[in-house]
N, C-alpha and C positions, 0 to 999 in steps of 0.2 A: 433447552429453552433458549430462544432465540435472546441477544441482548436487549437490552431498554433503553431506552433516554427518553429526557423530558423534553415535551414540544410537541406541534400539533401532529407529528410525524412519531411514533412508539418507540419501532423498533429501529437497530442500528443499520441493518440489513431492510430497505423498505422495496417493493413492487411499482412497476410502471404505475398500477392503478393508483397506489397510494400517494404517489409523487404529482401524480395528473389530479387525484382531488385535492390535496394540499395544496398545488400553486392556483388552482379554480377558486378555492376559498381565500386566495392570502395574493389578490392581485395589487401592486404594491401603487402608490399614489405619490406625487413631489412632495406634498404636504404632509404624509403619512410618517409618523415617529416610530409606528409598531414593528415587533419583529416580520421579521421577511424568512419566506421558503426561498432561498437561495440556491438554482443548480450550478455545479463548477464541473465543466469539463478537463479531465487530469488526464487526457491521452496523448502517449507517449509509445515511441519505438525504437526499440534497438537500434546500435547505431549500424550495425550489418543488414539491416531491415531489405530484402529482397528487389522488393519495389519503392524505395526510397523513400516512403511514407514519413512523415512526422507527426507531430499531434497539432502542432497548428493550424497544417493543412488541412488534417482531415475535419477535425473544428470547423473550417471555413466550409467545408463541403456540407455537412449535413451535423448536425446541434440543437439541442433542446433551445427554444425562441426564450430571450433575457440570458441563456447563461454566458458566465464568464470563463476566462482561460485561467489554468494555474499548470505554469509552465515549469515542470521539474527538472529540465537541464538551466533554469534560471532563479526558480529561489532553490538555492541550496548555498553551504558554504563556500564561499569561492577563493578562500584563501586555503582550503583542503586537496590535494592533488588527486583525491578520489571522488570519483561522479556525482555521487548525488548525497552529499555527508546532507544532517541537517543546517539549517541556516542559523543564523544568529537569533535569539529574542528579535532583536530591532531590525533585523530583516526580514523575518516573516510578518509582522508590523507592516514596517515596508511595504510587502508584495499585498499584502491584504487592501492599505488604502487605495493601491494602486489601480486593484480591481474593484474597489468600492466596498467590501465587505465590512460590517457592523458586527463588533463582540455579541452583539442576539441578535443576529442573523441564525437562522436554521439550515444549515448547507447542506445538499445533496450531493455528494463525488458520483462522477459516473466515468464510465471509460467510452473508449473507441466502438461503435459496432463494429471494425473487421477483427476486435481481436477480444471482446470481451472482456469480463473480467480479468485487470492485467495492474494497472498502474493505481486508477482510483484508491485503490484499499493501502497503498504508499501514501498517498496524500491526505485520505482520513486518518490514519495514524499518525504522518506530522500535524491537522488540527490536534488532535487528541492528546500526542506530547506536550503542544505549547498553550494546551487548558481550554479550547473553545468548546463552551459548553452543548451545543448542543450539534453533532455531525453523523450525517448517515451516507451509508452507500446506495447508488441506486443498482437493483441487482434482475436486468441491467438495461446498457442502451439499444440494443441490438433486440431484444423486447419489446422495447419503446417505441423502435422503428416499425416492428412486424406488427403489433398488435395495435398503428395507426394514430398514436397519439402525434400529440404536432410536433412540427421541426422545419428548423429555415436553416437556408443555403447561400456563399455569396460572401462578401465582404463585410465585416462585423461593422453594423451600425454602435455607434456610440450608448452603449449601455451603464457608463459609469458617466453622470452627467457632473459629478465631484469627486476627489477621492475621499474612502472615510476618514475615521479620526479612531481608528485601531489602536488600540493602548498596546505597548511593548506586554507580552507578556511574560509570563513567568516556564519557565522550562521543567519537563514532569520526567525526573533523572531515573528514576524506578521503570521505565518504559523502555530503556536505551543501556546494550551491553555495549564496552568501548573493547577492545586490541586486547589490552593488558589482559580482562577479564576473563574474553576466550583462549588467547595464550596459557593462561591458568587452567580450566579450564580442562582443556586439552592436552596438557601434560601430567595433569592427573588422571587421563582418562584409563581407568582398568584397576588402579591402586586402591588397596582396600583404606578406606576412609572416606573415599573421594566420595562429595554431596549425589552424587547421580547428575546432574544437572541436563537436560536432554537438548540437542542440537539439532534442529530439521531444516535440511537444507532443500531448499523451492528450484534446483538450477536440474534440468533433464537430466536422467539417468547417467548417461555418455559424458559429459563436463562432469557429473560428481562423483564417477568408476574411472576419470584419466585416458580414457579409451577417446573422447571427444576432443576437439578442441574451444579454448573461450573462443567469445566474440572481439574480444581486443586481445590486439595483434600482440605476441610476447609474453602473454600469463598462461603460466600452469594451469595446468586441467588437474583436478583430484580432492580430494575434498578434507576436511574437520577431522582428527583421529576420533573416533565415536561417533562423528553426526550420523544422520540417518536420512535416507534420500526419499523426499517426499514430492516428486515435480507437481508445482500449482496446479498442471492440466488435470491430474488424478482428481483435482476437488472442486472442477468443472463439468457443469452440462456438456457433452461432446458436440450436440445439435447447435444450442444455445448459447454457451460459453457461461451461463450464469455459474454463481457458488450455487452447490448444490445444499438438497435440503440437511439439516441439523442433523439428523439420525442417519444417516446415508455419511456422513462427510464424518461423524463417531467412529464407523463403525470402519472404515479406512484407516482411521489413527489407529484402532485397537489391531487390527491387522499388522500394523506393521508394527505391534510390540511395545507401541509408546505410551509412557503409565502416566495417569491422569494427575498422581499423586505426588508428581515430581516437577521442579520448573522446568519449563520450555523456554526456549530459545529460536528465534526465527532466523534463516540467516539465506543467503542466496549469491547473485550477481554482485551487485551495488547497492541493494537494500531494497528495492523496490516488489520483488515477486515475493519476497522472505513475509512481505504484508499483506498477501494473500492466502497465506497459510497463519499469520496470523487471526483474520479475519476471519475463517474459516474454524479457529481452535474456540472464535466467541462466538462463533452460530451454533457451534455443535456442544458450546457450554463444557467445555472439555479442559480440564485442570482447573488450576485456581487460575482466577483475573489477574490476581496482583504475580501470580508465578511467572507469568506468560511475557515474554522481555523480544527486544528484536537486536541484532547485532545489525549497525548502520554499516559501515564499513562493509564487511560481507566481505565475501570471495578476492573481489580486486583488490581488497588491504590488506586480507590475509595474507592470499597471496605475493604482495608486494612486500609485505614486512617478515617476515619469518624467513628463518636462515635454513640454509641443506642440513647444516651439521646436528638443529634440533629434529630434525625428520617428521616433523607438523604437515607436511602435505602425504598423505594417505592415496593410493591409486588401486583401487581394487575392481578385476573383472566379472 
């Protein structure tokens, strides 16, 4: 079963349609105090990205009309030497007013249509750590585009005519594994006592078997002693890029051995695809909620922190 939230929007996962009649009924007003349907464009590309793409740019080229940007190589913490750590309470505060967004506000994350389902489900899991109540994904833009609902192109007119008045919130620490934990973790991985704790890791095949190379220059390819290699794409439309449906995107986790009745762990690059797979363990309703955690850090801290002599980077063909 797909997840819930409260708001005129259900589920967490919603449809072009649903997103097209929610902003049809909730056109917002200067005068108007009431919650808002909020779209946030969260697209974002590798930094090796072929054709130099970013997310801003492609924002400016084509974007659902009102939405805003939420630029994840900019709220993040930036006194961390890894990509895309979370930000502070009072900086996501910050980026919120900045963009105008209201504590009930109803935000819609959608990604890029060249690359689908990709960054979005990053960004609704930091609403979701720092408590706003009510955030969905749109699944997805690239839907939105083919099946004709509206979209403008061009230089972003002035959509925040104020910033809000975003209260600092509060940080939701049961959502987020740090270093230390997967280090543990991981060196228990095989020993009889050890909780089981499960590690899936969202990075292609080739980066998480050693056989590939990262995208930043200087880090180890190889992956988590125990993780298990689950690349995002598998729990995308191949036509589409959407997440695919609940029972279909099941029955992939049960394939690959992974028991519902253990925590999961998300983990990837930098943190960002690792929320694709987690998004995808709450469409297919699969483990417990509260089991289900994402390692921020990911790959490029692992990798950066753990020594040769513990032998923590795994390289298997």
């Amino acid at each position: 079963m797909a997840q819930r939230r409260h708001g005129s929007l259900g589920s967490y996962m919603v449809t072009p349609k649903e997103l097209a009649d929610a902003l049809t009924k909730n056109v917002p007003t200067k005068i108007s105090t009431a919650p808002r349907v909020v779209p946030i464009c969260a697209s974002w590309f590798l930094p090796n990205d072929p054709e130099g793409r970013t997310g801003h740019s492609v924002f400016k080229q084509q974007r659902i009309p009102s939405a805003r940007f939420f630029d994840l190589d900019v709220v993040k913490d930036h006194d961390s030497k890894y990509p895309h750590m979370l930000p502070t309470a009072e900086g996501f505060a910050k980026a919120m007013q900045d963009i105008g967004i209201r504590k009930d506000d109803e935000v819609v994350i959608y990604d890029s249509k060249e690359l689908g389902i990709f960054s979005a489900p990053r960004v609704g899991w930091t609403f979701k750590v720092f408590g706003h109540p009510s955030v969905h994904l749109l699944n997805n833009f690239r839907l939105w585009v083919e099946q004709g609902y509206p979209i403008e192109s061009g230089e972003v007119e002035a959509v925040v005519e104020e910033p809000s008045s975003y209260p600092t919130p509060q940080v939701d620490p049961e959502k987020v594994v740090n270093f230390a934990e997967i280090k543990d973790i991981a060196k228990n991985y095989g020993k009889e006592g050890a909780e089981g704790i499960q590690i899936l890791d969202a990075r292609p095949k080739g980066r998480w078997a050693g056989t590939a190379p990262e995208p930043r220059p200087g880090l180890s390819s190889g992956h988590i002693p125990g993780s298990i290699s689950v690349h995002h794409s598998e729990l995308l439309d191949p036509k589409t890029g959407a997440l695919l449906p609940g029972d279909e995107l099941r029955r992939i986790f049960e394939s690959k051995g992974i028991d519902p009745e253990k925590p999961i762990i998300s983990s990837c690059g930098t943190g960002v695809t690792a929320a694709v797979i987690d998004a995808a363990l709450g469409e297919a309703d699969f483990g417990h909620a509260n089991d289900r955690r994402l390692y921020d850090g990911s790959w490029t801290e692992w990798a950066q922190r753990v020594v040769e002599r513990d032998r923590l980077i795994n390289k298997k063909v």
